[in-house]
KOLFIRO-960926 format. One record per residue (C-alpha): residue in one letter; x, y, z; residue number from 1; chain. Coordinates in nm, 2 decimals, always signed. Layout:
BEGIN
(A,(X,Y,Z),NUM,A),
...
//
This chain:
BEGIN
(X,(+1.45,+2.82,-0.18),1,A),
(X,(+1.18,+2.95,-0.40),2,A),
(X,(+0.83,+2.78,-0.53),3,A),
(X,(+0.88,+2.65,-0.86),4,A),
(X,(+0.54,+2.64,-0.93),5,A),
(X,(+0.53,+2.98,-0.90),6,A),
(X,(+0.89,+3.05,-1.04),7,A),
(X,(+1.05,+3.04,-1.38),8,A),
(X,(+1.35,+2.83,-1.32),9,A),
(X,(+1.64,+2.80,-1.57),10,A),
(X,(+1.93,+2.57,-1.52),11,A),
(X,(+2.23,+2.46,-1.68),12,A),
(X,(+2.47,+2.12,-1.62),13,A),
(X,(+2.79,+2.05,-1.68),14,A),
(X,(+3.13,+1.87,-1.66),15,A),
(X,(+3.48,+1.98,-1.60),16,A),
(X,(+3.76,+1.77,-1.47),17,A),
(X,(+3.58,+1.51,-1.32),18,A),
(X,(+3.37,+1.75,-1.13),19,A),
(X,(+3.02,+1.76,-1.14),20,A),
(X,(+2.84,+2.07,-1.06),21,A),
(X,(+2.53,+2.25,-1.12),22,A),
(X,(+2.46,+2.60,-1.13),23,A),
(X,(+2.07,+2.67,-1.12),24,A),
(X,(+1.94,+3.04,-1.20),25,A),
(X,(+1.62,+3.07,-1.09),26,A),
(X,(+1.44,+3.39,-1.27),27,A),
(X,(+1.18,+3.62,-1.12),28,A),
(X,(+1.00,+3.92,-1.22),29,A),
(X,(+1.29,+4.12,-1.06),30,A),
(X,(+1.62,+3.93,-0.97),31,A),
(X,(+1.81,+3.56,-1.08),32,A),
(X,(+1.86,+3.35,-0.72),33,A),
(X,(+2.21,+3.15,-0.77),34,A),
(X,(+2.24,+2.78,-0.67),35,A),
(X,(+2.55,+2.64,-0.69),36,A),
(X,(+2.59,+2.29,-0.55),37,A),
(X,(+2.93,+2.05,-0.60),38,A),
(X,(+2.90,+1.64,-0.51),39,A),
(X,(+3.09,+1.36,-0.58),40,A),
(X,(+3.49,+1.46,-0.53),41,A),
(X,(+3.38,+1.82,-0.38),42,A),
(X,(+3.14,+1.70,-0.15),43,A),
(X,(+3.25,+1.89,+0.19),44,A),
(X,(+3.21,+2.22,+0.41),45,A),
(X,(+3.50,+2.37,+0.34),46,A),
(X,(+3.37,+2.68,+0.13),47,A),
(X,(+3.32,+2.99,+0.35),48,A),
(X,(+3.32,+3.37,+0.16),49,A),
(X,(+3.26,+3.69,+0.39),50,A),
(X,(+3.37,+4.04,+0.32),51,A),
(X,(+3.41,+4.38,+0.59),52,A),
(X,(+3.20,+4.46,+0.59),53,A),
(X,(+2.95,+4.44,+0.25),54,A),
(X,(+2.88,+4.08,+0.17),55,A),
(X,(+2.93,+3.78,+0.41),56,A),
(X,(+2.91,+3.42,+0.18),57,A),
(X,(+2.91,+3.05,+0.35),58,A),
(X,(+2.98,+2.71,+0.22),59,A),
(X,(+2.68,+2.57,+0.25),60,A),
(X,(+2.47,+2.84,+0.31),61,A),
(X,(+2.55,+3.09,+0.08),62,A),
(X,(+2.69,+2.86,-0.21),63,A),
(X,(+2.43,+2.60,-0.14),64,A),
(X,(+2.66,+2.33,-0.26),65,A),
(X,(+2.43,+2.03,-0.25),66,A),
(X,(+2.37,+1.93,-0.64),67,A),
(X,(+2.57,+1.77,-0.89),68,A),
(X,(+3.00,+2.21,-1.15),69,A),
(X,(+3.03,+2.38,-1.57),70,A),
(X,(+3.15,+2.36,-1.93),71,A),
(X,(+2.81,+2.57,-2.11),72,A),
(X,(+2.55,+2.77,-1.95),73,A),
(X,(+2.15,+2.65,-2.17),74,A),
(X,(+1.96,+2.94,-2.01),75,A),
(X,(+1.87,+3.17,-2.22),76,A),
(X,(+2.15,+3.48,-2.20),77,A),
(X,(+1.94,+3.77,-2.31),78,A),
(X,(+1.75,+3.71,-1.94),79,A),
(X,(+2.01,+3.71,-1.72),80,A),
(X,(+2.19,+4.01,-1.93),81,A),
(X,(+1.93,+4.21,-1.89),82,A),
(X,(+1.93,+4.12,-1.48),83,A),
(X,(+2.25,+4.19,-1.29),84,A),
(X,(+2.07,+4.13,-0.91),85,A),
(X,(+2.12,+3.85,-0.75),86,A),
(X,(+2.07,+3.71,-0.37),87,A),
(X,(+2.37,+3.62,-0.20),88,A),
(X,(+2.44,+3.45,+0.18),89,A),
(X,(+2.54,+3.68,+0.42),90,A),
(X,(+2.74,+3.55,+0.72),91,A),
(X,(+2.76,+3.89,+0.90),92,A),
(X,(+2.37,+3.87,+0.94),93,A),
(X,(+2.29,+3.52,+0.84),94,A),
(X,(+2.06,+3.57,+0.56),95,A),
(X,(+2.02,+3.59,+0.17),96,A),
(X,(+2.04,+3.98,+0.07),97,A),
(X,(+2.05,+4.11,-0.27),98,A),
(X,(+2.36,+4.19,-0.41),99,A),
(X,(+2.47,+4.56,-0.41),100,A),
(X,(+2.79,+4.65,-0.52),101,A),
(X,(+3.00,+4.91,-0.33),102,A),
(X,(+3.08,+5.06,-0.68),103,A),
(X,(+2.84,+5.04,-0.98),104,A),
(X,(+2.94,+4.76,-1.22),105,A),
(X,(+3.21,+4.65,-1.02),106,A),
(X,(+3.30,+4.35,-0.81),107,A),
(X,(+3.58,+4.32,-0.58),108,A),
(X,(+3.62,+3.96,-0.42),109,A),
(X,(+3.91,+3.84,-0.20),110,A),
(X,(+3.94,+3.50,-0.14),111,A),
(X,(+4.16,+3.38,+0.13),112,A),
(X,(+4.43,+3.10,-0.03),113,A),
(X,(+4.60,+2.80,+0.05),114,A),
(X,(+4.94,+2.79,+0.32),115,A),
(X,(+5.17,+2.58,+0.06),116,A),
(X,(+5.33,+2.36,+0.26),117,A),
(X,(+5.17,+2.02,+0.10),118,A),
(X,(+4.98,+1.87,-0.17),119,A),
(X,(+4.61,+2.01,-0.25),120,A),
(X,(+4.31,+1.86,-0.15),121,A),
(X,(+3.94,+1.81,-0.26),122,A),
(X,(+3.88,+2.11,+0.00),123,A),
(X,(+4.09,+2.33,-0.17),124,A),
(X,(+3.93,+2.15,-0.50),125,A),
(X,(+3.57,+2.27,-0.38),126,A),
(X,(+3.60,+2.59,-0.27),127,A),
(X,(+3.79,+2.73,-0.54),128,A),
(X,(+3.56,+2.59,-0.79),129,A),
(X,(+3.25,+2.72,-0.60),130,A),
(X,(+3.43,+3.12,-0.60),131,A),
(X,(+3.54,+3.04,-0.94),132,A),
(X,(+3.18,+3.00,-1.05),133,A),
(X,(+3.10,+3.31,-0.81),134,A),
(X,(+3.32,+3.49,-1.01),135,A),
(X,(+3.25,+3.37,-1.38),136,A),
(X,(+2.86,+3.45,-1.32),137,A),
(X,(+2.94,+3.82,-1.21),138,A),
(X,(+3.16,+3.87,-1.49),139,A),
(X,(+2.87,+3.68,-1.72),140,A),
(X,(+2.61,+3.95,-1.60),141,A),
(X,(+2.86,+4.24,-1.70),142,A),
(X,(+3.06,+4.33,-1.37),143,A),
(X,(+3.40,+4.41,-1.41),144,A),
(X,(+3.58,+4.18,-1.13),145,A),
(X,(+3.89,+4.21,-0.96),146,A),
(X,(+3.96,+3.89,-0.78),147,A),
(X,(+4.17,+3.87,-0.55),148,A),
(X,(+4.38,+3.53,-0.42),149,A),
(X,(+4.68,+3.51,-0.21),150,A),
(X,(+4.92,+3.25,-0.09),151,A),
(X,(+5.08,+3.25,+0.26),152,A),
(X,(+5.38,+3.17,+0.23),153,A),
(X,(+5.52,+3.25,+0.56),154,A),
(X,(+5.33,+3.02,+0.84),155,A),
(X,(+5.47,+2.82,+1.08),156,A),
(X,(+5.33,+2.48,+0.87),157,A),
(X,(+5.55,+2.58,+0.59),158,A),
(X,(+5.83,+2.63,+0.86),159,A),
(X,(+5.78,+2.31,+0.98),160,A),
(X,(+5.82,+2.13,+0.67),161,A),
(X,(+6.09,+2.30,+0.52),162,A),
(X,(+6.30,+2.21,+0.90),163,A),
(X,(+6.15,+1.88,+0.78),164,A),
(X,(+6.32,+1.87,+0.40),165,A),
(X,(+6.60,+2.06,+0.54),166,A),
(X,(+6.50,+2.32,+0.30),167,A),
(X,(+6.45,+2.68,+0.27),168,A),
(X,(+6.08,+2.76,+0.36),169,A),
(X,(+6.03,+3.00,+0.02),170,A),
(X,(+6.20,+2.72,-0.20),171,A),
(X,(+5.91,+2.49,+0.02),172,A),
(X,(+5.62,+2.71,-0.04),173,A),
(X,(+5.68,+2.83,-0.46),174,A),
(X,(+5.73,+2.42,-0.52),175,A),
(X,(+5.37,+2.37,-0.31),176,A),
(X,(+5.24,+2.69,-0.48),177,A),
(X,(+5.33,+2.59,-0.80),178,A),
(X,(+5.12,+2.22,-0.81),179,A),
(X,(+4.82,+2.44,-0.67),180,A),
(X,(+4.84,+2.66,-0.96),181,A),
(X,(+4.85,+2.39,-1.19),182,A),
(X,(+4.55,+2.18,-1.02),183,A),
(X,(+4.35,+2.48,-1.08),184,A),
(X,(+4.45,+2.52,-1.41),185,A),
(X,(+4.30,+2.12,-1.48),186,A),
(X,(+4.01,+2.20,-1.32),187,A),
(X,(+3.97,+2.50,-1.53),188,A),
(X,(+3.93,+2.72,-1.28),189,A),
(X,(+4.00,+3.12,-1.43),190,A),
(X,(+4.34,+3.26,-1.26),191,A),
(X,(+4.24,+3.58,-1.05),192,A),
(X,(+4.35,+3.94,-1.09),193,A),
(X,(+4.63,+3.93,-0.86),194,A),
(X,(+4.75,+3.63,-0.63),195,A),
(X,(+4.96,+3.80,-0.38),196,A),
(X,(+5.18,+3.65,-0.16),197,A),
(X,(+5.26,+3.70,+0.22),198,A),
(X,(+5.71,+3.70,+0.17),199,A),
(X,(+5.66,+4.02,-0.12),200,A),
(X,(+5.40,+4.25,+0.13),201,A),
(X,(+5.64,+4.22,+0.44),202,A),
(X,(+5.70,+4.64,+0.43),203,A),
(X,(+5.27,+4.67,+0.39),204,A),
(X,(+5.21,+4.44,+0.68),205,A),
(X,(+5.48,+4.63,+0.90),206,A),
(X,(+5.35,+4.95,+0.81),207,A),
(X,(+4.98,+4.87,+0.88),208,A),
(X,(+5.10,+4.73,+1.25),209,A),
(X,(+5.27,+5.06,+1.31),210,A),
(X,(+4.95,+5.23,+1.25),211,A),
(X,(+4.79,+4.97,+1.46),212,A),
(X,(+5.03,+5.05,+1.76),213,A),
(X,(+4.97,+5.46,+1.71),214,A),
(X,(+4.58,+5.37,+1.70),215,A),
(X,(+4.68,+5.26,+2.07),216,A),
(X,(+4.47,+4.93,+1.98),217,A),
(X,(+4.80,+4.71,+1.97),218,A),
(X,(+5.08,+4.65,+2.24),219,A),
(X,(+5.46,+4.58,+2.21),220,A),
(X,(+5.62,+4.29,+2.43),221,A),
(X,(+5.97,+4.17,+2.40),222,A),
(X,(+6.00,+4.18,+2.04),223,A),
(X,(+5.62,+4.05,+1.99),224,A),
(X,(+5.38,+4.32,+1.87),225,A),
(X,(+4.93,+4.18,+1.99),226,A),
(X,(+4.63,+4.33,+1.90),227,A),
(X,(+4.42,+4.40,+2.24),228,A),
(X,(+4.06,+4.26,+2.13),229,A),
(X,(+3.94,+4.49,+2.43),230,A),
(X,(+3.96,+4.76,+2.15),231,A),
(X,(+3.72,+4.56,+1.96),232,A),
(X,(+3.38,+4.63,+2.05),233,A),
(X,(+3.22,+4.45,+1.83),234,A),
(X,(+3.44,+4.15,+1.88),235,A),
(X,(+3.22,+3.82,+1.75),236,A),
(X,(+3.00,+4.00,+1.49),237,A),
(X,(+3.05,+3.74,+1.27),238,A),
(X,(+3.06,+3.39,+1.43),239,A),
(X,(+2.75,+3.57,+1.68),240,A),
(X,(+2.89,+3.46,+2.04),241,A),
(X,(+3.03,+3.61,+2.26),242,A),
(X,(+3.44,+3.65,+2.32),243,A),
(X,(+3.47,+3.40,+2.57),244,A),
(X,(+3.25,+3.18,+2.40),245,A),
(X,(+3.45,+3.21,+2.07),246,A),
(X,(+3.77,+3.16,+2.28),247,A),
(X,(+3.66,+2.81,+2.39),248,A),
(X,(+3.73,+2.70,+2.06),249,A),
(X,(+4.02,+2.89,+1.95),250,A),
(X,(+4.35,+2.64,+1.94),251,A),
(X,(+4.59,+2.85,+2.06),252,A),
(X,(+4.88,+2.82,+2.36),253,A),
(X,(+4.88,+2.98,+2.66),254,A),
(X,(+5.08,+3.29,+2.60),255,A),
(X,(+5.29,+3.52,+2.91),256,A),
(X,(+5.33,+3.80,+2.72),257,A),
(X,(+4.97,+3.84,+2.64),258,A),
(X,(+4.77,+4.10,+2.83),259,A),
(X,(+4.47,+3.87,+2.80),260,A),
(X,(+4.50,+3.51,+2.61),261,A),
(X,(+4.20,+3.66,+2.37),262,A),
(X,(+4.46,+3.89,+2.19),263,A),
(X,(+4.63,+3.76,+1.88),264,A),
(X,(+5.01,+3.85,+1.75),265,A),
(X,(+5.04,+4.09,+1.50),266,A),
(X,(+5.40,+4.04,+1.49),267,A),
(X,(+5.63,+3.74,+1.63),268,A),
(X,(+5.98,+3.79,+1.78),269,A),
(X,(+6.22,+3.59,+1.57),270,A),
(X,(+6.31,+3.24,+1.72),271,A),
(X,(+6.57,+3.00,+1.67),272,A),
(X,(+6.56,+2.81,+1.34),273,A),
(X,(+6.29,+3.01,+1.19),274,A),
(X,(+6.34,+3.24,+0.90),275,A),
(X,(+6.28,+3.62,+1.07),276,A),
(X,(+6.26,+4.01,+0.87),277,A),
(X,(+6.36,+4.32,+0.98),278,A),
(X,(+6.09,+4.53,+1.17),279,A),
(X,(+6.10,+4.81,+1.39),280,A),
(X,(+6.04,+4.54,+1.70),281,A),
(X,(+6.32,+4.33,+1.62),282,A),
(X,(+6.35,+4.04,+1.34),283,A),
(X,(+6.08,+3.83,+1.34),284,A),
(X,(+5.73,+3.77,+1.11),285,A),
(X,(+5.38,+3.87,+1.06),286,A),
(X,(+5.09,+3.69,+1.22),287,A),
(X,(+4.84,+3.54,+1.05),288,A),
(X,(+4.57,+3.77,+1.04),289,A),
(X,(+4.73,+4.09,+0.98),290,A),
(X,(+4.87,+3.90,+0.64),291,A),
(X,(+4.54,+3.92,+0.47),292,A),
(X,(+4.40,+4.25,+0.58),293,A),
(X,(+4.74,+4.39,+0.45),294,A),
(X,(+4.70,+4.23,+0.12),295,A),
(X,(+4.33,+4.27,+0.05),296,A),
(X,(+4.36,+4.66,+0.16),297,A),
(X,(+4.66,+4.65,-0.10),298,A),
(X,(+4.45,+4.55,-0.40),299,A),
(X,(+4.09,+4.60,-0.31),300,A),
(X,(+4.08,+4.93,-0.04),301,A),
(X,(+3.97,+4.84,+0.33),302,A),
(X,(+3.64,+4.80,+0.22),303,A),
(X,(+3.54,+4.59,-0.10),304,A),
(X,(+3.21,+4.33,-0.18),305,A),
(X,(+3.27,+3.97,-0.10),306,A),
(X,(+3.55,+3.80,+0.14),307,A),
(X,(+3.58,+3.44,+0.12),308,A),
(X,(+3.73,+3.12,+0.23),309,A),
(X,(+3.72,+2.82,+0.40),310,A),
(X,(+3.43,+2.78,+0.66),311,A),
(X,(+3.71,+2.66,+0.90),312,A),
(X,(+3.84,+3.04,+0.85),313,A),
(X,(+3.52,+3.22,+1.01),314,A),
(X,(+3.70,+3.20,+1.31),315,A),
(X,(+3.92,+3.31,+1.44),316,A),
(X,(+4.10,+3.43,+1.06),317,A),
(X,(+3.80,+3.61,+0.93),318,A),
(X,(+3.67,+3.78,+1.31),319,A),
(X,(+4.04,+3.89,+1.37),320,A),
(X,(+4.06,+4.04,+1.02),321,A),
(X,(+3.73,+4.23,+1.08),322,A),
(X,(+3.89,+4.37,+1.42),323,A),
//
């Protein structure tokens, strides 16, 4: 935080949706510092943004989200037009940086989306409004932004509620999907660029894998395609621990066919009563992880400015992206 004796401070307040939020700009000789803080229904730690490998953002950190979100903005616009710097959280190296663009005036920002298999919550309430703020401001000081917002739509969740309904697991996910969209659109949040989704990039995630495989930093068993994190040598840049640390906390079940229980699936061999696709392994569907670095590489490059998401996502989503 800065002194604001010594500082200019501008801020602005607002309403929206039963949301109250407050975006503070506070203006120095060189560059604006954003605040953004969300109480009452948004209260929570759910907000977490990195990027690979720019600009790292997080919940509470990053989006200091501890004030009451935005209709007008009272500062005065000239200022902040005439200042496109800003500081930023970085959850790579766990500080405020200044803001640098990988391309002058331009912003890419991929934010990693709901799995539709349920109704929304005040999580997914708080941390799309916090982006969506991230996003308006960049656009406000001039940067052309491409935002970037998917859905997965293939998870074993939605599988499991769609054996629940007796119901297709795309007919599941598009109805879940669909009330999302139109929660955002009462809490006047902007729609993004693109909103991919995991069931229309099946051919990009399969051919990424393949070049995983011939990058001899995957492995093929029975129909099941792992990533071998002993490729990774800088496995647990983000979180900052070390693998088996990080492992300690990771929910997943033991696994045979696994080298070592570290490595995560790329590719699942198809199994009875799940839906399953074509692939040169055998019918089956993408792991988690692969699905966003796929999709993000699709509309951004491999390398764009901010990653984001839940703070739940750090790891092991956002570490297994990186790798």
């Amino acid at each position: 935080m800065m002194n604001h004796q010594e500082e200019d401070t501008t801020k602005s307040t607002a309403k929206q949706s039963g949301a109250h939020i407050n975006l503070t700009v506070e203006e120095t000789q060189k560059y604006s510092y954003i605040h953004i803080s969300v109480v009452a229904v948004f209260e929570g730690n759910c907000c977490h943004a990195t990027s690979s490998p720019a600009h790292h953002v997080e919940g509470n950190e990053g989006l200091d989200l501890s004030k009451p979100l935005m209709e007008e903005l009272e500062f005065t616009k000239q200022q902040l037009h005439s200042r496109k710097d800003f500081y930023i959280y970085n959850t790579m190296s766990g500080h405020k940086e200044l803001f640098k663009t990988m391309a002058p005036g331009k912003v890419g920002m991929y934010f990693c989306g709901i799995t539709p298999y349920d109704y929304s919550h005040v999580g997914h309430a708080r941390s799309m409004v916090a982006f969506d703020v991230l996003c308006r401001y960049s656009q406000y000081l001039g940067y052309s932004v491409t935002y970037v917002r998917n859905f997965t739509d293939v998870d074993d969740k939605i599988i499991g509620k769609a054996n629940e309904l007796n119901e297709d697991i795309l007919t599941v996910s598009c109805r879940f999907s669909q009330l999302f969209l139109n929660e955002m659109t009462d809490l006047q949040c902007l729609p993004p660029t693109h909103e991919p989704r995991v069931s229309s990039h099946l051919a990009r995630i399969i051919n990424m894998i393949n070049e995983i495989i011939n990058n001899d930093c995957a492995y093929i068993v029975d129909g099941n395609v792992y990533y071998s994190l002993a490729k990774c040598k800088n496995y647990g840049c983000l979180s900052r621990q070390i693998p088996e640390e990080l492992m300690s906390g990771n929910r997943v079940d033991f696994d045979p066919n696994k080298r070592d229980q570290s490595d995560f699936a790329l590719w699942k061999a198809a199994k009875p009563g799940e839906p399953s696709w074509p692939s040169p392994w055998g019918l089956g569907r993408p792991g988690w992880h692969i699905e966003c670095s796929a999709m993000s590489s699709r509309y951004l490059s491999s390398e764009f400015d901010i990653h984001g998401g839940g703070i739940d996502l750090k790891f092991p989503h956002h570490e297994n992206e990186i790798a």
